[in-house]
BALOBA-1460 file (C-alpha; in Angstrom, 3 decimals):
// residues 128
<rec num="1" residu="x" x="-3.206" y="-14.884" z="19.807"/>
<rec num="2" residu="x" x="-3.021" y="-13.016" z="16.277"/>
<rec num="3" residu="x" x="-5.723" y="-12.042" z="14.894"/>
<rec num="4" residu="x" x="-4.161" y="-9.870" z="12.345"/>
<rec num="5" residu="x" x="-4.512" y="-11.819" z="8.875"/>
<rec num="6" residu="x" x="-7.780" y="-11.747" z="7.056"/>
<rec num="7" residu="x" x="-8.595" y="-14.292" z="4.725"/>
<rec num="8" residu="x" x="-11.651" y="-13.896" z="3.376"/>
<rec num="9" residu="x" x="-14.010" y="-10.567" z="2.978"/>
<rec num="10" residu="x" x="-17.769" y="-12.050" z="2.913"/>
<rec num="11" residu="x" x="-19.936" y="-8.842" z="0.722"/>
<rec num="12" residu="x" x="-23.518" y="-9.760" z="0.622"/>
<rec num="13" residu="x" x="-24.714" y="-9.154" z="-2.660"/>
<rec num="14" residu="x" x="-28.773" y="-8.724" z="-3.847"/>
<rec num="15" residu="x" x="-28.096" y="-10.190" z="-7.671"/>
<rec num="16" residu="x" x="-25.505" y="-12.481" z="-7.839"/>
<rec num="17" residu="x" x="-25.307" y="-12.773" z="-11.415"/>
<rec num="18" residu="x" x="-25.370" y="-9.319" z="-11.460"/>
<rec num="19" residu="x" x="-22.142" y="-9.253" z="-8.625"/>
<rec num="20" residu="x" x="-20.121" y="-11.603" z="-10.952"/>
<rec num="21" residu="x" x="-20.401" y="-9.648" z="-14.049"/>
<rec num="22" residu="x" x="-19.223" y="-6.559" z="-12.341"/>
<rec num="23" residu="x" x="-16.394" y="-8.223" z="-10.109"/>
<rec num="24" residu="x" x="-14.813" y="-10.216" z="-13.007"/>
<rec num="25" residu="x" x="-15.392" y="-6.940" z="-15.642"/>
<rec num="26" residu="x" x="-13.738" y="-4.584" z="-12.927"/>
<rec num="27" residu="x" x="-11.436" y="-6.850" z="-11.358"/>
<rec num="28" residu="x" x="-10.469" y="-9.217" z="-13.082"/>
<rec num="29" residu="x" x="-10.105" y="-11.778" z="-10.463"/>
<rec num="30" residu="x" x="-9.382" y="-15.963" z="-10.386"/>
<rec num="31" residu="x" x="-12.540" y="-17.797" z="-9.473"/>
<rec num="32" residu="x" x="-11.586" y="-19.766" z="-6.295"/>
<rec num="33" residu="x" x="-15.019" y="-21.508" z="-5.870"/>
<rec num="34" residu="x" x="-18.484" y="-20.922" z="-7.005"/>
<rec num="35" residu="x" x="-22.330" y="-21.810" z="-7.159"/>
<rec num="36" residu="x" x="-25.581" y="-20.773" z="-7.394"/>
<rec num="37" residu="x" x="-25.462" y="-18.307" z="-4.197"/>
<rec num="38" residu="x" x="-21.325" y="-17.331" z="-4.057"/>
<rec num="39" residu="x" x="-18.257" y="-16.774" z="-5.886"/>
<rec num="40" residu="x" x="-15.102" y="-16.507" z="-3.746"/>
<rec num="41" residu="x" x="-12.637" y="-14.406" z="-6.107"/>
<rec num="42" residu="x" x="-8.975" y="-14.274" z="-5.335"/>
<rec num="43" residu="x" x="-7.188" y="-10.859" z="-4.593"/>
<rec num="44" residu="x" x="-3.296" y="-11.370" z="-4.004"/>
<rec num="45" residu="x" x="-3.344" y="-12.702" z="-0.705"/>
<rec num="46" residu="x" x="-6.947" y="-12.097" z="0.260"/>
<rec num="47" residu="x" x="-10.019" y="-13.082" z="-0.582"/>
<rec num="48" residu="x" x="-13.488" y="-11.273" z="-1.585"/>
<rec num="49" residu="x" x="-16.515" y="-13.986" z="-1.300"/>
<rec num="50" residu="x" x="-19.922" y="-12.605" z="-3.231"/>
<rec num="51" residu="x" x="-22.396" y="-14.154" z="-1.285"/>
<rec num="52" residu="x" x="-26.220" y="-14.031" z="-2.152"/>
<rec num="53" residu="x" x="-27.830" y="-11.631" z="0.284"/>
<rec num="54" residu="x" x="-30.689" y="-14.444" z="1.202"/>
<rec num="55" residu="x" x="-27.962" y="-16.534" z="2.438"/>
<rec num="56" residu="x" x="-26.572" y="-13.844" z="4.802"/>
<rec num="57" residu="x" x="-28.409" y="-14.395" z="7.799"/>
<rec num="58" residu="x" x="-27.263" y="-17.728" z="8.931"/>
<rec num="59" residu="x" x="-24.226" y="-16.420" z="9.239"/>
<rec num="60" residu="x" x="-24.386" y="-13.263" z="10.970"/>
<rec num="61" residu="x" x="-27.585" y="-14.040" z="13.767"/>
<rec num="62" residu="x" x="-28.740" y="-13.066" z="15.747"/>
<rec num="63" residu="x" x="-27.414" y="-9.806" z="14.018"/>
<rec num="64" residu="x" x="-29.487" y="-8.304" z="11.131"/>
<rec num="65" residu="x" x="-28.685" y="-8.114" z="7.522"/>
<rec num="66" residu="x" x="-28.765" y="-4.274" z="6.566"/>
<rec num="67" residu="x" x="-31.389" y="-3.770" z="4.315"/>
<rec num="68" residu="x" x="-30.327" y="-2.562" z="0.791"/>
<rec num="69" residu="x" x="-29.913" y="1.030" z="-0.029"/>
<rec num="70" residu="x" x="-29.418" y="1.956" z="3.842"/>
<rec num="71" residu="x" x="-25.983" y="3.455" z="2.992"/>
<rec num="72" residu="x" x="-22.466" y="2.482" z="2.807"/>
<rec num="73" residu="x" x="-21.018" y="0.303" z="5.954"/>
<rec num="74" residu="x" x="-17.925" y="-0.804" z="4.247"/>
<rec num="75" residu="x" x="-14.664" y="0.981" z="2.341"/>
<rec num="76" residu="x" x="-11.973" y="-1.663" z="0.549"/>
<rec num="77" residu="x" x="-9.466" y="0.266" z="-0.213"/>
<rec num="78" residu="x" x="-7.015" y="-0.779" z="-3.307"/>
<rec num="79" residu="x" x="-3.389" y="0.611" z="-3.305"/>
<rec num="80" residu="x" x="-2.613" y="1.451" z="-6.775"/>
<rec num="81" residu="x" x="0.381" y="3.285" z="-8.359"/>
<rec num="82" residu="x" x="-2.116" y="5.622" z="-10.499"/>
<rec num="83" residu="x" x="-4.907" y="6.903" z="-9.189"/>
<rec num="84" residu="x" x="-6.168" y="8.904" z="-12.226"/>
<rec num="85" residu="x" x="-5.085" y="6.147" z="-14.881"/>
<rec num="86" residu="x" x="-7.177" y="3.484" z="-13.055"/>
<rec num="87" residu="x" x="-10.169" y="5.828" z="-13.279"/>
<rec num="88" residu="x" x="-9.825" y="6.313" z="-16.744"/>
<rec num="89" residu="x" x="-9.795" y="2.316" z="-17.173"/>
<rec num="90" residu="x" x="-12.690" y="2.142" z="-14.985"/>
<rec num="91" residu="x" x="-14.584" y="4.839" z="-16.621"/>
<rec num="92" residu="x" x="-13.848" y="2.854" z="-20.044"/>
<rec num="93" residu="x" x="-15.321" y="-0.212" z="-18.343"/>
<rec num="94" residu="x" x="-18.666" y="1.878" z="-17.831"/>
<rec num="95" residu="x" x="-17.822" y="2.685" z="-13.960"/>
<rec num="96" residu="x" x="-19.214" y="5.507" z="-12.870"/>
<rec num="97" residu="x" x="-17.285" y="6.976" z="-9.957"/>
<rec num="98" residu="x" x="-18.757" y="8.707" z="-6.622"/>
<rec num="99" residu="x" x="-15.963" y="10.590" z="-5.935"/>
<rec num="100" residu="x" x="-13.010" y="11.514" z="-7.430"/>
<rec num="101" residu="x" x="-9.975" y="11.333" z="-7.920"/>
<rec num="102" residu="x" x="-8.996" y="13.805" z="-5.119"/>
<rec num="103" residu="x" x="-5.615" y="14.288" z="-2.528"/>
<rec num="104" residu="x" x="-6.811" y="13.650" z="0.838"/>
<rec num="105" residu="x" x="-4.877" y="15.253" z="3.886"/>
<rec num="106" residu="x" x="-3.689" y="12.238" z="4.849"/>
<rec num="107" residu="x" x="-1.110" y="12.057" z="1.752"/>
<rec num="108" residu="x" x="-3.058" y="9.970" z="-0.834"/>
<rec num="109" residu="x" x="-5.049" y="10.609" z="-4.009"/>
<rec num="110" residu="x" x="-8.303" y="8.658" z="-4.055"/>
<rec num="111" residu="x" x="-11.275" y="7.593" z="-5.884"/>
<rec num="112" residu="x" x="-14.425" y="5.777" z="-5.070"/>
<rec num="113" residu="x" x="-16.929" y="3.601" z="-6.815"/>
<rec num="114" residu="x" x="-19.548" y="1.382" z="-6.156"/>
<rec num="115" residu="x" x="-20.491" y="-2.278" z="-6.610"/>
<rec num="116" residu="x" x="-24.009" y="-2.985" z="-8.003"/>
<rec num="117" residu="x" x="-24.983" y="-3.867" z="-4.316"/>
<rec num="118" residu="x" x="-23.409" y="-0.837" z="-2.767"/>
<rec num="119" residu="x" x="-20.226" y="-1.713" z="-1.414"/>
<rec num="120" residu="x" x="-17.688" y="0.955" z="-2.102"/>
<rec num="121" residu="x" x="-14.194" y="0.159" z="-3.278"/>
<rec num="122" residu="x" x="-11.398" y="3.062" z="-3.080"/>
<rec num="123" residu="x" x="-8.597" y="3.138" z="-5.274"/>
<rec num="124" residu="x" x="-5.435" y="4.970" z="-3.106"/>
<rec num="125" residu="x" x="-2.187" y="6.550" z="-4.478"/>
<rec num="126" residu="x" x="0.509" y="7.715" z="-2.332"/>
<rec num="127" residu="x" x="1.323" y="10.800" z="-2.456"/>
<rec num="128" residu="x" x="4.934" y="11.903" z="-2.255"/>
């Protein structure tokens, strides 16, 4: 047994609207499937599914939904080949980031930034 290929990232969203504007203005990404509660956007060889926050709990009981605002829980981390280029596209888009860029220890430049629900992407250069 191989559990070692994820398909789909589920991010539960408060404003779904709100979740596609941002996703398709940052991102960029084809629209796999959508409707009034999700959009399932395609990343390479992933895939990131927006899903309404009210729908949430079906799918996670009997664990809870965190409540919004109760911090970050998640990091999606992007390898890019320009860490400080993609933050000034994303600053251009009206990003704001929450950290950044910066070369972490570990032998990568990174920046972080937030989706309007919370969840925190990281862009990632290596560093050579």
């Amino acid at each position: 047994m191989l559990l070692d290929r994820i398909e789909v990232v589920t991010l539960f969203v408060d404003d779904i609207d709100e979740a596609k504007a941002f996703y398709q203005k940052v991102f960029a990404p084809e629209v796999v499937y959508e409707d009034a509660v999700s959009s399932v956007l395609k990343f390479s060889g992933t895939m990131i599914n927006l899903l309404k926050v009210t729908e949430a709990p079906q799918l996670v009981e009997p664990s809870a939904v965190a409540a919004p605002g109760s911090g970050a829980r998640v990091l999606l981390t992007i390898k890019v080949d320009a860490v400080d280029a993609v933050c000034a596209e994303l600053r251009k888009l009206g990003v704001t980031l929450l950290n950044g860029p910066i070369d972490r220890p570990w032998g990568r430049r990174t920046a972080a930034f937030a989706d309007p629900s919370g969840h925190v992407w990281e862009v990632a250069q290596e560093l050579r």
